[in-house]
Backbone as CSV, one residue per row, in Angstrom:
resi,resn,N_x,N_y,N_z,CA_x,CA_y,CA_z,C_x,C_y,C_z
1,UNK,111.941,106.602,96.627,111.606,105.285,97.101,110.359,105.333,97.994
2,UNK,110.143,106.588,98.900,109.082,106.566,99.508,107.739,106.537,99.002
3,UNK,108.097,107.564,97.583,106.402,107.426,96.891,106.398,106.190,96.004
4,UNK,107.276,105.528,95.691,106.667,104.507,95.302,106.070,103.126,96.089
5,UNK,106.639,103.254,97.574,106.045,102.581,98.236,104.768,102.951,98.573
6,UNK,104.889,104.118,99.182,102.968,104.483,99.203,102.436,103.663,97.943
7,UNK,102.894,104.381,96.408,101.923,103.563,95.326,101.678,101.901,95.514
8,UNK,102.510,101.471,95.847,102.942,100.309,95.739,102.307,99.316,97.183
9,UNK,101.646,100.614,97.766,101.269,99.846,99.020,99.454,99.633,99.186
10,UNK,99.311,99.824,98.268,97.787,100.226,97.484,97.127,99.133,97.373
11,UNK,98.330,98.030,96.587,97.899,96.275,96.411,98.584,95.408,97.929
12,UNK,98.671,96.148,98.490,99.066,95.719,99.933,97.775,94.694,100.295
13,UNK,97.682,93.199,100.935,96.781,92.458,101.684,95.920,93.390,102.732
14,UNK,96.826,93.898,103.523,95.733,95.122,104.528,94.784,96.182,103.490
15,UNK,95.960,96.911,102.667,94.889,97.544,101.737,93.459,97.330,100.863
16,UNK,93.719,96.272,100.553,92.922,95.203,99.603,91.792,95.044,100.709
17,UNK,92.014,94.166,101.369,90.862,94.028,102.727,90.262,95.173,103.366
18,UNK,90.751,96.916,103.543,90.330,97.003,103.988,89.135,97.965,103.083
19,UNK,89.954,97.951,101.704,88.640,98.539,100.637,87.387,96.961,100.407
20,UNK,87.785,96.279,100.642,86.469,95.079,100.264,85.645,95.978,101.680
21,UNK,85.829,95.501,103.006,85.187,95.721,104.090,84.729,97.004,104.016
22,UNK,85.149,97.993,103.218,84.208,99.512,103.267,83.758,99.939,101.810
23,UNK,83.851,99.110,101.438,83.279,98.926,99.525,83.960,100.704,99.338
24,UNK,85.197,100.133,99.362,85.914,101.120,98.110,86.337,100.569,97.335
25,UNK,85.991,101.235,95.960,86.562,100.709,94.752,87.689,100.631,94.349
26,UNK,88.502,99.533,93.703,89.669,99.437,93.677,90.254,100.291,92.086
27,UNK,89.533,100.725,91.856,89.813,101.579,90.615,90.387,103.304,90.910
28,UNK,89.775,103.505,92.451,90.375,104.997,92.516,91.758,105.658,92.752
29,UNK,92.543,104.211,93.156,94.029,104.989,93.043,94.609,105.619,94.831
30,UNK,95.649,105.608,94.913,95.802,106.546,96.101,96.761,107.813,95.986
31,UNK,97.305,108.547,96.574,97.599,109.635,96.395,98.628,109.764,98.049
32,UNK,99.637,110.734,97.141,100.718,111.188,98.182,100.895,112.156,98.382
33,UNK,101.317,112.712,99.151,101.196,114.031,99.539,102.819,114.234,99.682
34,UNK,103.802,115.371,99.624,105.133,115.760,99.174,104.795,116.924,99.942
35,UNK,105.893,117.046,101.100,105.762,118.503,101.740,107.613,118.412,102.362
36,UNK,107.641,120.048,101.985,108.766,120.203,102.201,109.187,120.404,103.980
37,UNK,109.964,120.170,104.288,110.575,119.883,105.665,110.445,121.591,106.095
38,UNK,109.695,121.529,107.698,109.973,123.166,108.132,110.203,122.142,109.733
39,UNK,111.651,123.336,110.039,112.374,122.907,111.082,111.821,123.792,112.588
40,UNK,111.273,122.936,113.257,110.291,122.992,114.310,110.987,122.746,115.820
41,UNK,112.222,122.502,115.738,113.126,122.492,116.931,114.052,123.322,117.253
42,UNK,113.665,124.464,116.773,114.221,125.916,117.563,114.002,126.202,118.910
43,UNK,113.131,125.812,119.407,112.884,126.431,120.784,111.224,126.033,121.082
44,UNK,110.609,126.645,122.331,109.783,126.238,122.738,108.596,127.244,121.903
45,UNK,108.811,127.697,121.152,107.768,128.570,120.464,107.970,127.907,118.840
46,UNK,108.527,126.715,118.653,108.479,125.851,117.740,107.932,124.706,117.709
47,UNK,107.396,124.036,116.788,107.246,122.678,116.707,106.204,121.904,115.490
48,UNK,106.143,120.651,115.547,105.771,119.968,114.165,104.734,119.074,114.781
49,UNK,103.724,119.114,113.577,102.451,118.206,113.890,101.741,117.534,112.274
50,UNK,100.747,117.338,112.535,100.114,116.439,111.270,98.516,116.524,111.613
51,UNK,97.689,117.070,110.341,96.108,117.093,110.975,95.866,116.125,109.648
52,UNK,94.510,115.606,109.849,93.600,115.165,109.129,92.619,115.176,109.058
53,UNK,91.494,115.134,107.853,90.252,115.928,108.165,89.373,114.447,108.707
54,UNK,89.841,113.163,108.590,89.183,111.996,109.001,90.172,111.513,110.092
55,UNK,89.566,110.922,111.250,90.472,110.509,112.471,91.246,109.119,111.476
56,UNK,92.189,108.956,111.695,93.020,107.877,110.600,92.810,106.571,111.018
57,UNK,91.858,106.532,112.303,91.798,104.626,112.941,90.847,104.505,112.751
58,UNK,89.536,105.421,113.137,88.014,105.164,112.831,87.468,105.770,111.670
59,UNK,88.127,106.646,111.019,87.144,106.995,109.836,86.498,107.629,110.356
60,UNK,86.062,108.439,110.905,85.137,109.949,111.344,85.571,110.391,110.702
61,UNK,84.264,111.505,110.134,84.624,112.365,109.636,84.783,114.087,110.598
62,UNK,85.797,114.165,111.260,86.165,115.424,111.805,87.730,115.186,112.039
63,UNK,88.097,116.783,112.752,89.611,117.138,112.277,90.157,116.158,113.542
64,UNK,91.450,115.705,112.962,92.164,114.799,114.248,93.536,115.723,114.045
65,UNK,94.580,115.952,114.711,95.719,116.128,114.551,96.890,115.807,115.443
66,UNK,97.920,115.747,115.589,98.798,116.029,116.736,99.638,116.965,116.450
67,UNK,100.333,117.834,117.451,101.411,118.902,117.340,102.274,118.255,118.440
68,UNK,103.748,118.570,118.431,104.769,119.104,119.333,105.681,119.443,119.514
69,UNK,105.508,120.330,120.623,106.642,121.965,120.557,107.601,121.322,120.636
70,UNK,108.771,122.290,120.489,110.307,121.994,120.128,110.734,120.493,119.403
71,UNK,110.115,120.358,118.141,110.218,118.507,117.687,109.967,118.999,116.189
72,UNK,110.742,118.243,115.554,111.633,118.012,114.248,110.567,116.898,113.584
73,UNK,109.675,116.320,112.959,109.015,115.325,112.526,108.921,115.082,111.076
74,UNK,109.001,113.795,110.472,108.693,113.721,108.851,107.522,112.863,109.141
75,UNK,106.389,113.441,108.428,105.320,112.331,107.855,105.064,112.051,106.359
76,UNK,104.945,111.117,106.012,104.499,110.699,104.487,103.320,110.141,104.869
77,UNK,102.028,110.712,104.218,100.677,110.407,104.348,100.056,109.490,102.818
78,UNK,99.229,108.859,103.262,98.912,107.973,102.517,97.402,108.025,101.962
79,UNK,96.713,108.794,101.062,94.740,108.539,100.923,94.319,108.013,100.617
80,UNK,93.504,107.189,100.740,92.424,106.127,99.916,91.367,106.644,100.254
């Protein structure tokens, strides 16, 4: 159910608007990413984060990420 919402979130009003406003073409599709769960709340020499090579609010292009120790996290990421 999750990846089809990502697909499905593609013809989303926010989505739609925000490829007009940065002239992306609506022909390229988006893409999901599937990662298996690693358990990051063992202890303080554990923990879970998420990088990206574009900051995800402004669109830069450099690495953004967050980590944190002893924490359990699911992300489902979304590309356009």
């Amino acid at each position: 159910m999750a990846i089809h919402a990502v697909f499905h979130s593609w013809y989303s009003a926010d989505a739609m608007n925000y490829r007009e406003i940065n002239g992306v073409r609506s022909n390229l599709g988006t893409a999901v990413t599937i990662q298996s769960m690693v358990f990051g709340n063992y202890n303080d020499r554990s923990g879970s984060g998420v990088a990206f090579t574009r900051h995800p609010l402004t669109g830069e292009n450099r690495l953004y990420g967050q980590f944190l120790i002893n924490s359990e996290v699911v992300f489902i990421c979304s590309h356009f």
